[in-house]
DRENDO-1510 file (C-alpha; in Angstrom, 1 decimal, always signed):
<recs>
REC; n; res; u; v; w
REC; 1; UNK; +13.2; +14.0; -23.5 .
REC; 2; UNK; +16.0; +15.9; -25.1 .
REC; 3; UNK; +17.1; +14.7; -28.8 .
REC; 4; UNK; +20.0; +14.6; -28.1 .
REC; 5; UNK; +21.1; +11.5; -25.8 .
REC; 6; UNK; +23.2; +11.6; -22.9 .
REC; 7; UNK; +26.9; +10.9; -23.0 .
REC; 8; UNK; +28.0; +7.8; -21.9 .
REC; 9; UNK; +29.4; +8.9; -18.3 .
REC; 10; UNK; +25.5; +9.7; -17.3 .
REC; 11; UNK; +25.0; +5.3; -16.5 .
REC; 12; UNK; +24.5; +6.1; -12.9 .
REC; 13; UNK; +22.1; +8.8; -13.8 .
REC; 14; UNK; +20.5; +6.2; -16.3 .
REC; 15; UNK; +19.9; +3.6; -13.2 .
REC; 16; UNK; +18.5; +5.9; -10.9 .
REC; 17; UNK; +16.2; +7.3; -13.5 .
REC; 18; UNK; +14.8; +3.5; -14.8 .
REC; 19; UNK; +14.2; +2.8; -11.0 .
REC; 20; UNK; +12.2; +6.5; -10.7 .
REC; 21; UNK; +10.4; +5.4; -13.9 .
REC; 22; UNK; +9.4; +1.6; -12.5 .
REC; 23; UNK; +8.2; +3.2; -9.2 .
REC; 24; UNK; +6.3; +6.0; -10.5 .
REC; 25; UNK; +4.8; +4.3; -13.5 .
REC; 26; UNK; +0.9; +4.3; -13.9 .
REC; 27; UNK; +1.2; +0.9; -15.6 .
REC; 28; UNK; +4.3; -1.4; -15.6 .
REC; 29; UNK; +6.3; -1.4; -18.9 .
REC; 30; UNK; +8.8; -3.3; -21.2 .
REC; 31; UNK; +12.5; -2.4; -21.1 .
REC; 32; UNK; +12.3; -1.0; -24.4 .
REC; 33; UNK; +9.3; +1.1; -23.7 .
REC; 34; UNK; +11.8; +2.5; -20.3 .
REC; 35; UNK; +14.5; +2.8; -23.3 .
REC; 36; UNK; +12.4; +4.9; -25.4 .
REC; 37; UNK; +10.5; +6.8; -22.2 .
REC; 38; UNK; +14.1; +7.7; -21.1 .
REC; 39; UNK; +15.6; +8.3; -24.5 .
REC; 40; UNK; +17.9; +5.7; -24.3 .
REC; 41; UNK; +19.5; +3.5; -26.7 .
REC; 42; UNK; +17.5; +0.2; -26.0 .
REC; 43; UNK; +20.6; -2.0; -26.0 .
REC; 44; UNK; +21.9; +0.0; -23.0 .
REC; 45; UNK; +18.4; +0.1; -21.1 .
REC; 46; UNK; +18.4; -4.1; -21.6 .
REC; 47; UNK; +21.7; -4.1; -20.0 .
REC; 48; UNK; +20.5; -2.0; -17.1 .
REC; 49; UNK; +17.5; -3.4; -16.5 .
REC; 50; UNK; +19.2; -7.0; -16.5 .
REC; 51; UNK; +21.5; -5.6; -14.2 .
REC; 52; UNK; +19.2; -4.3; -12.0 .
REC; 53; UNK; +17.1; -7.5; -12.3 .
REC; 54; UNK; +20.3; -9.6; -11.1 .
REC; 55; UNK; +20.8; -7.5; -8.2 .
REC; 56; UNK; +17.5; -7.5; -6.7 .
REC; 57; UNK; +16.2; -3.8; -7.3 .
REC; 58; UNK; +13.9; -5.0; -10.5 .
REC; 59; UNK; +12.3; -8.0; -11.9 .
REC; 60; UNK; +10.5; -8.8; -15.0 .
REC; 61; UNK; +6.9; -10.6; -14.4 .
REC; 62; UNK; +5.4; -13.3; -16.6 .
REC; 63; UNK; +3.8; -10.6; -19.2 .
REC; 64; UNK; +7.1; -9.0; -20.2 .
REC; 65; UNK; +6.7; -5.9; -17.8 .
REC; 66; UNK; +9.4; -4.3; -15.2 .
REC; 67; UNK; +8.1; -4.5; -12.2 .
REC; 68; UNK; +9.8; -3.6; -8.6 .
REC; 69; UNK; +11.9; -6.1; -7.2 .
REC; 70; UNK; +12.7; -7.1; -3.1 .
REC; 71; UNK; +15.6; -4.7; -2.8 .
REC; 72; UNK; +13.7; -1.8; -4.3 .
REC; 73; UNK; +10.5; -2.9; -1.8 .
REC; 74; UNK; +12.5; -2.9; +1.1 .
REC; 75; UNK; +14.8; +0.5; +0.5 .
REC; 76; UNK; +11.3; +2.0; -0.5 .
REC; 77; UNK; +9.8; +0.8; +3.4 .
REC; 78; UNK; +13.5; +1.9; +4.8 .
REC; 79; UNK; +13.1; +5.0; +3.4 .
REC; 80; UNK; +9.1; +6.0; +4.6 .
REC; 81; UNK; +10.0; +4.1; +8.2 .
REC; 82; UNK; +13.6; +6.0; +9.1 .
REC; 83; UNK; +12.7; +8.9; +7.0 .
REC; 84; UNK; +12.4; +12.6; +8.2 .
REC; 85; UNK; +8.5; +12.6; +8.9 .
REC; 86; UNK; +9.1; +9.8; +11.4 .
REC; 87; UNK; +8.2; +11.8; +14.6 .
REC; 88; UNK; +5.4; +13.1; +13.0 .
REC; 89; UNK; +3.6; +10.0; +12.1 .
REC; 90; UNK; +4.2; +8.6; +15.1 .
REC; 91; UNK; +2.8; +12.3; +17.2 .
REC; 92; UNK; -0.4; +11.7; +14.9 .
REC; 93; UNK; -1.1; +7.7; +15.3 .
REC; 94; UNK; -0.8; +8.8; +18.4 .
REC; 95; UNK; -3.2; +11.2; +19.2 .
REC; 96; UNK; -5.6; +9.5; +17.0 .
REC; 97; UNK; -5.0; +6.2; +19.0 .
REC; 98; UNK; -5.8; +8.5; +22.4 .
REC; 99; UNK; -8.9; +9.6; +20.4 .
REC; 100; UNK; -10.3; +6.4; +19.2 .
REC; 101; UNK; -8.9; +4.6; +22.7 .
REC; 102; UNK; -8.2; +1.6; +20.0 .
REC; 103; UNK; -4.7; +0.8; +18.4 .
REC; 104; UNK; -4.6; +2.2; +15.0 .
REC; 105; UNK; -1.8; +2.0; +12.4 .
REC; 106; UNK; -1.0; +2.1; +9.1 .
REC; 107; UNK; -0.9; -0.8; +6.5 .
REC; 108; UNK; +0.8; -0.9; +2.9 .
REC; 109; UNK; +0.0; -3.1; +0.0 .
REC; 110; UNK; +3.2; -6.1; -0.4 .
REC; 111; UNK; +2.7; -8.2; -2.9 .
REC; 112; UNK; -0.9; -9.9; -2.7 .
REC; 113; UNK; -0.7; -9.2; +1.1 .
REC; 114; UNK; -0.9; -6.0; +3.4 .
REC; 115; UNK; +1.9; -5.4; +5.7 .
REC; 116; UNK; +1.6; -3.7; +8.8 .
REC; 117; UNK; +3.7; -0.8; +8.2 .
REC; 118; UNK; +3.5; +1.0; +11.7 .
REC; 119; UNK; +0.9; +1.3; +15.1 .
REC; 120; UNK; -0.3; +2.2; +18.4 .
REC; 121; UNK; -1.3; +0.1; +20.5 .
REC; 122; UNK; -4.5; +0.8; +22.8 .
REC; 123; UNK; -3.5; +0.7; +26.7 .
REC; 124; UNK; -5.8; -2.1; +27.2 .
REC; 125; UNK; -6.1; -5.4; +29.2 .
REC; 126; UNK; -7.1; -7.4; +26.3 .
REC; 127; UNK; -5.1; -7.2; +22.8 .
REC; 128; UNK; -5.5; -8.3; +19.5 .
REC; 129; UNK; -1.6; -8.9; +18.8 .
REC; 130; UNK; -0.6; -8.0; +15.0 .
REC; 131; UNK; +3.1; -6.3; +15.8 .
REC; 132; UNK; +4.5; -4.3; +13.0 .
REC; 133; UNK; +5.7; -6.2; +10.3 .
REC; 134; UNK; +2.9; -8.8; +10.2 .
REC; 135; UNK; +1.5; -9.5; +6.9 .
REC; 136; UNK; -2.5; -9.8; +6.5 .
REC; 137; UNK; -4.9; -11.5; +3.4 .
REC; 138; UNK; -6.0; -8.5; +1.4 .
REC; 139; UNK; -9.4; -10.1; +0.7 .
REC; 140; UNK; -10.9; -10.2; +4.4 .
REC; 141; UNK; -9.2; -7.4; +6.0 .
REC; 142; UNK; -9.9; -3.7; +5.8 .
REC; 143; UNK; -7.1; -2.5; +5.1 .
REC; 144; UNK; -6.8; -4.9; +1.9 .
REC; 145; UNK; -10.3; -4.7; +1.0 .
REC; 146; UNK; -9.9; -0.9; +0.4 .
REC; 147; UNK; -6.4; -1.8; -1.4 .
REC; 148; UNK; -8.0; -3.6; -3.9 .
REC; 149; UNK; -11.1; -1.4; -4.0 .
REC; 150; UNK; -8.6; +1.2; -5.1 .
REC; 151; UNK; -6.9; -1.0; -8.4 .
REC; 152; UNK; -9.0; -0.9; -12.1 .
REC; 153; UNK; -11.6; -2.9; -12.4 .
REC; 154; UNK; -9.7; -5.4; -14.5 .
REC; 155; UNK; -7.3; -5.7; -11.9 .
REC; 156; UNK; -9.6; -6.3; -9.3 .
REC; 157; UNK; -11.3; -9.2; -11.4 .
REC; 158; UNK; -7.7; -10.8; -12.0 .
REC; 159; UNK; -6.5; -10.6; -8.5 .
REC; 160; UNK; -9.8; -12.2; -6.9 .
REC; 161; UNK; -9.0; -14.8; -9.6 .
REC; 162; UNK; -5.8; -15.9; -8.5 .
REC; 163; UNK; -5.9; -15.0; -4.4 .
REC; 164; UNK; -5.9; -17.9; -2.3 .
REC; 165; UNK; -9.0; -17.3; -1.1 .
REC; 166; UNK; -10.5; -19.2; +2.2 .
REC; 167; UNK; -12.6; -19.0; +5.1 .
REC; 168; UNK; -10.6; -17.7; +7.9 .
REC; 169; UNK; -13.8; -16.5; +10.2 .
REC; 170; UNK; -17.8; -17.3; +10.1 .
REC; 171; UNK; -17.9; -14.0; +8.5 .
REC; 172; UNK; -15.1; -14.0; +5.9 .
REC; 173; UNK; -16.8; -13.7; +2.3 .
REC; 174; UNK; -15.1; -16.2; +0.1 .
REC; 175; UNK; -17.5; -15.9; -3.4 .
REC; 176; UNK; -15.5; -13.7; -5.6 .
REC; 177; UNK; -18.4; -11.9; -7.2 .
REC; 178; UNK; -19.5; -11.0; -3.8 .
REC; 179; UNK; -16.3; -10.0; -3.0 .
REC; 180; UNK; -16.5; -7.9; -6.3 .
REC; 181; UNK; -19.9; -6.2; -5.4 .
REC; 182; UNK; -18.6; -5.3; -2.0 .
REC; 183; UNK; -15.0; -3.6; -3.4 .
REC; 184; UNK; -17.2; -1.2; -6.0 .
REC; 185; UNK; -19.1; +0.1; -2.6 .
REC; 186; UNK; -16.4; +0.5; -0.6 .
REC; 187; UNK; -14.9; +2.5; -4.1 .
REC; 188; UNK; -18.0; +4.6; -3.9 .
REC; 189; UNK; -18.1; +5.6; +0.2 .
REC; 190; UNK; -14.0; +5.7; +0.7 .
REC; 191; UNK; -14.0; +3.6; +3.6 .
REC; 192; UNK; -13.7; -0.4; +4.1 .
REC; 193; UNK; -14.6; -2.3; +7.2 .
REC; 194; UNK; -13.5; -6.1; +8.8 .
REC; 195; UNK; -16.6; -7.2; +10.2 .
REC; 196; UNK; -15.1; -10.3; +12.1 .
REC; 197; UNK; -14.0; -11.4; +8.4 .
REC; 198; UNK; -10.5; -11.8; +9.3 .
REC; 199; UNK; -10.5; -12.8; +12.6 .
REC; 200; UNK; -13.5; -14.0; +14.9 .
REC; 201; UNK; -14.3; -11.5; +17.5 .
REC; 202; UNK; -12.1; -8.9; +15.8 .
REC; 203; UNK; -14.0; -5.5; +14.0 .
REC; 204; UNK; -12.2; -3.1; +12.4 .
REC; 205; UNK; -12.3; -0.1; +9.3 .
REC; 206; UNK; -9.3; +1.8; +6.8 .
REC; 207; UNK; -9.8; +5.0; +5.3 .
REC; 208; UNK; -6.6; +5.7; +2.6 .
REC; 209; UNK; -3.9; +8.1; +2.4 .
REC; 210; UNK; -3.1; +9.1; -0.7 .
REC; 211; UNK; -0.2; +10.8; -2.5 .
REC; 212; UNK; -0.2; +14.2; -4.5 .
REC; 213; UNK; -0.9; +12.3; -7.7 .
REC; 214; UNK; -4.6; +11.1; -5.5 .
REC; 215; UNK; -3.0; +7.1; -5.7 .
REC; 216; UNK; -3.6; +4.7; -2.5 .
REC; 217; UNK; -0.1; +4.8; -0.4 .
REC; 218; UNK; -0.9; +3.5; +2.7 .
REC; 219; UNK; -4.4; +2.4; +4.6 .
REC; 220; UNK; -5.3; +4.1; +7.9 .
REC; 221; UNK; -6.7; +1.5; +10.1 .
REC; 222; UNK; -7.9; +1.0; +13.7 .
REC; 223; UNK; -9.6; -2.7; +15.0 .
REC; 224; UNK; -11.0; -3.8; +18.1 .
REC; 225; UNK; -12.1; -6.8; +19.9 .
REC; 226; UNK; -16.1; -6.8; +19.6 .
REC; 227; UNK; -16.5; -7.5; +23.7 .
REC; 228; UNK; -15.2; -4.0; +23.8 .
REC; 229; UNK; -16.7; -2.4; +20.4 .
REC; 230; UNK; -19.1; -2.8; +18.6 .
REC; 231; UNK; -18.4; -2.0; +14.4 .
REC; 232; UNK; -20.9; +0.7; +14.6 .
REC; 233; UNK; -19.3; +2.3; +17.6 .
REC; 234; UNK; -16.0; +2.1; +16.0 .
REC; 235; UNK; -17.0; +3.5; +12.8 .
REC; 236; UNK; -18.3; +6.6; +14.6 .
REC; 237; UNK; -14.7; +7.5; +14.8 .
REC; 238; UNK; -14.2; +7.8; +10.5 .
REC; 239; UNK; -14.4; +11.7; +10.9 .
REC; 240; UNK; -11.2; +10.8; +13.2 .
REC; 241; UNK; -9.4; +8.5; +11.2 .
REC; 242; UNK; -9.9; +10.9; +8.0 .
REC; 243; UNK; -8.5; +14.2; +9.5 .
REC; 244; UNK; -5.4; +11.7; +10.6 .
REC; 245; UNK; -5.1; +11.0; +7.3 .
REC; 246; UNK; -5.2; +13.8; +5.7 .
REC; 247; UNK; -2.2; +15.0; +8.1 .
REC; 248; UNK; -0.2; +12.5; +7.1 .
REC; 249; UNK; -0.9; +12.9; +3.6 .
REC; 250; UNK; +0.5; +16.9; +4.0 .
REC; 251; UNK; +3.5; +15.3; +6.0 .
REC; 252; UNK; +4.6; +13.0; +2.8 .
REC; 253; UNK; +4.5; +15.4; +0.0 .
REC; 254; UNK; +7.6; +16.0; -1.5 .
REC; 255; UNK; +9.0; +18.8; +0.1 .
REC; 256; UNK; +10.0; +21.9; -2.5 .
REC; 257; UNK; +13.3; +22.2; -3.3 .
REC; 258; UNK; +15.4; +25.1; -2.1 .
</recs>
């Protein structure tokens, strides 16, 4: 940042730049660590933050550190779900649904909990009903298996620690270091799977999609009842799911400025 710092007429410019340094932050940080990243006097970014923080768009967790608040959440979902790429997405879920001849969709870390973010629904008879919006356990599903595969180590550790975990299936893994072992695998091979974890008679596997800086944005995801598929028939599709993703992963890069 410039020595100088800005005139007092930029405050606008100083909210909209502490909310682009909370979202994009590697690790969350202290308003007078957003003061000094944004060459601010600290007074001022207390009084924005706190401002922020009473509308909605930020909030301050137990340790001190800014964090993204409801308001910020939800314009950040408006923004991906209305946004320009909409048509797109939806052309590739799509054909990768007609591929698969399962529903797929895409799922997004909320919270502790993944929300079902967008889908296809497979033209079949019998349906596992999760409609958009639907939020999931990140500890028994695929999608939030291979959420929390993708957070340090440390953070793993701490959010097995504190996740309501409980038996939802006969095949939901409920020990934590079990839990551990099987999030460093699915670390290694880039792929998670639900094998009847989160619901009985249900199989399903994520793959990620990741942004330009290579961080988890969004889990690719397709599931099936078991009378139908098998896991191992399902999975034979990855090569599928991965080229989907990697379309949509070109289709949410920034575009260049003109």
């Amino acid at each position: 940042m410039s020595n100088t710092r800005r005139e007092k007429g930029s405050s606008i410019l100083r909210v909209l730049e502490i909310i682009e340094s909370v979202a994009n932050a590697s690790k969350p940080m202290t308003p007078t660590e957003l003061a000094n990243h944004l060459d601010i006097p600290k007074a001022t970014g207390h009084r924005l933050v706190q401002t922020l923080e009473k509308e909605g768009f930020l909030q301050t967790n137990m340790r001190g550190f800014v964090v993204p608040g409801a308001r910020l959440h939800q314009a950040a979902l408006g923004i991906i779900y209305a946004g320009r790429y909409k048509a797109q997405r939806r052309a590739i879920l799509e054909h990768l649904s007609d591929q698969v001849g399962e529903t797929c969709g895409l799922a997004i870390p909320d919270g502790t909990e993944m929300l079902y973010f967008d889908r296809v629904q497979a033209n079949w008879p019998l349906q596992i009903n999760l409609p958009v919006g639907s939020h999931t356990p990140s500890w028994c599903t695929a999608s939030g298996k291979l959420y929390l595969a993708s957070l340090p180590l440390s953070q793993r550790r701490l959010m097995l620690e504190n996740l309501p975990i409980e038996q939802l299936s006969r095949n939901t893994i409920t020990d934590p270091e079990e839990l551990l072992d099987e999030l460093a695998n699915i670390e290694q091979l880039g792929v998670a799977v639900d094998n009847e974890e989160f619901i009985d008679g249900m199989v399903a596997f994520a793959v990620p999609v990741r942004d330009a800086r290579n961080r988890l944005i969004a889990c690719l995801f397709t599931h099936a009842p078991v009378i139908r598929c098998s896991l191992e028939d399902l999975l034979r599709f990855e090569p599928q799911l991965r080229e989907a993703a990697r379309q949509l992963e070109q289709i949410i890069q920034v575009p260049a400025q003109s």
